[in-house]
C-alpha positions in Angstrom: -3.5 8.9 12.2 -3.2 8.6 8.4 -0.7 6.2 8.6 -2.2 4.3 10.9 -5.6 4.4 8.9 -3.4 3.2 5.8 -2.0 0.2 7.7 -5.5 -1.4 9.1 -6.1 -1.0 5.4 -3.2 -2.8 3.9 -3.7 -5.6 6.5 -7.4 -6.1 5.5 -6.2 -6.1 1.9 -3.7 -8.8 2.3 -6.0 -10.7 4.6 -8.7 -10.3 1.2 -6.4 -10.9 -1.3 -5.3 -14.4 0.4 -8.6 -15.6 1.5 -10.7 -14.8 -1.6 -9.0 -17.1 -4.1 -8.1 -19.7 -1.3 -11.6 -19.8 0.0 -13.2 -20.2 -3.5 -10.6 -22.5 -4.1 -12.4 -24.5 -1.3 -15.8 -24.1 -2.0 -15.5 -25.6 -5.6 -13.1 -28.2 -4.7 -14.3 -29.0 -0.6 -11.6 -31.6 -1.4 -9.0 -29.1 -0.6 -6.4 -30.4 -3.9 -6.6 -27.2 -5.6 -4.7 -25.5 -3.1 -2.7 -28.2 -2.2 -4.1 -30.1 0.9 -5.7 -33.4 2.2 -8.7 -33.7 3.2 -6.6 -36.4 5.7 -5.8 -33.0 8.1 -9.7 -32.7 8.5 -10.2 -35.9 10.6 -9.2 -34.5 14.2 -11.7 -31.3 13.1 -15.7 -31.2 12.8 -15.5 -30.8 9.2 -15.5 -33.9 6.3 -14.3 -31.5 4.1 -13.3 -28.1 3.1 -16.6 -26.5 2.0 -17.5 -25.1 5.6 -14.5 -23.9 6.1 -13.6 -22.1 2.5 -17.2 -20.5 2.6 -16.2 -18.8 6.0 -12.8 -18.2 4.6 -14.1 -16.5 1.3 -17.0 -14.5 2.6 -15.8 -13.5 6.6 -12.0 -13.1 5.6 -12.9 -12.5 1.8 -15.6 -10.4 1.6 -15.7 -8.4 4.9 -12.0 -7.6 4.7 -11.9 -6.4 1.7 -15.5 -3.6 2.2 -13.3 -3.2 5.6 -10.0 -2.4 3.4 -12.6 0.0 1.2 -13.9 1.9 4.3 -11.3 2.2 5.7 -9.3 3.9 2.7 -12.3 5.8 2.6 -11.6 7.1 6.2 -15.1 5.8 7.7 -15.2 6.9 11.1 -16.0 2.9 12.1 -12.8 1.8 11.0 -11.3 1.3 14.2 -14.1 -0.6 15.4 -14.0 -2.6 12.3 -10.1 -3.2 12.6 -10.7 -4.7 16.3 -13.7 -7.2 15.1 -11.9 -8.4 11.9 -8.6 -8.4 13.6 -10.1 -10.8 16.1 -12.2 -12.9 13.7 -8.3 -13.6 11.6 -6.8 -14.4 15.1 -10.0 -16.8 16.0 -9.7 -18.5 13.0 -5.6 -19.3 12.9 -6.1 -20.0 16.6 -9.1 -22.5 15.7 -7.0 -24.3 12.5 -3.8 -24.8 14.5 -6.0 -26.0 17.4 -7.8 -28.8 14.5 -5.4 -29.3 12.1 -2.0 -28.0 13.8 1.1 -25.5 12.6 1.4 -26.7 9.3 2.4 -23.7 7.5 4.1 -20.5 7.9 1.8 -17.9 6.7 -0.5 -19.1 9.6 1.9 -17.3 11.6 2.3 -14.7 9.3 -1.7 -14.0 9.1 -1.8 -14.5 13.3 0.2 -11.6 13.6 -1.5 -9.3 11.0 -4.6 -9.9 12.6 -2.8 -8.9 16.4 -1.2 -6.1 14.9 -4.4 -4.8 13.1 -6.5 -5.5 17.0 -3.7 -3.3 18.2 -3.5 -0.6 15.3 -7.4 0.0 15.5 -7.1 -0.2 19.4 -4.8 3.0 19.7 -6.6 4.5 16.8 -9.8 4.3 19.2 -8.2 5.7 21.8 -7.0 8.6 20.0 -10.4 9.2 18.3 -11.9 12.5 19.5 -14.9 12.5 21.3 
């Protein structure tokens, strides 16, 4: 269980450490050219710009992944049930950007698996909990 408990963990670390300075990025330039894209890509989404979407990126996949990375180093006894909602808030939001803006880069798929992984990680760690 350890191990397992020191995966989920790693995987909202990574998921922190890539959405923190990317969503910042965003929210001080909604323009999108400090990480390198067009606001162009945003004109088949809801969004004018990259604001909306870096504020959700910095504080949901920021900020919640990385007090979900802490508890679950700490061995909370909600970090299974944390694992399964962040895991399914990083596959909602890579399902939601290829749906808007398309497959336009490879660590989409990269963070699309880390987030099914994590789901499944946390879901046998649930199921192995003791009651």
């Amino acid at each position: 269980m350890k191990t397992i408990m020191i995966l989920i963990g790693l995987i909202q670390l990574i998921t922190a450490l890539g959405a923190l300075p990317a969503g910042w990025s965003l929210i001080v330039e909604p323009k999108g050219t400090g990480i390198g894209l067009a606001n162009e890509i945003l004109l088949n989404s809801p969004f004018q710009n990259f604001f909306l979407p870096g504020l959700f990126l910095f504080i949901v996949l920021g900020i919640f992944n990385a007090l979900g990375a802490y508890f679950t180093f700490k061995r909370s006894s909600f970090t299974a049930q944390l694992g399964v909602g962040l895991g399914v808030i990083l596959v909602i939001w890579i399902c939601v950007q290829v749906y808007f803006i398309g497959l336009t880069h490879f660590l989409q798929i990269l963070f699309l698996l880390l987030g099914l992984i994590e789901i499944a990680l946390s879901l046998y760690l649930n199921s192995r909990a003791k009651p």
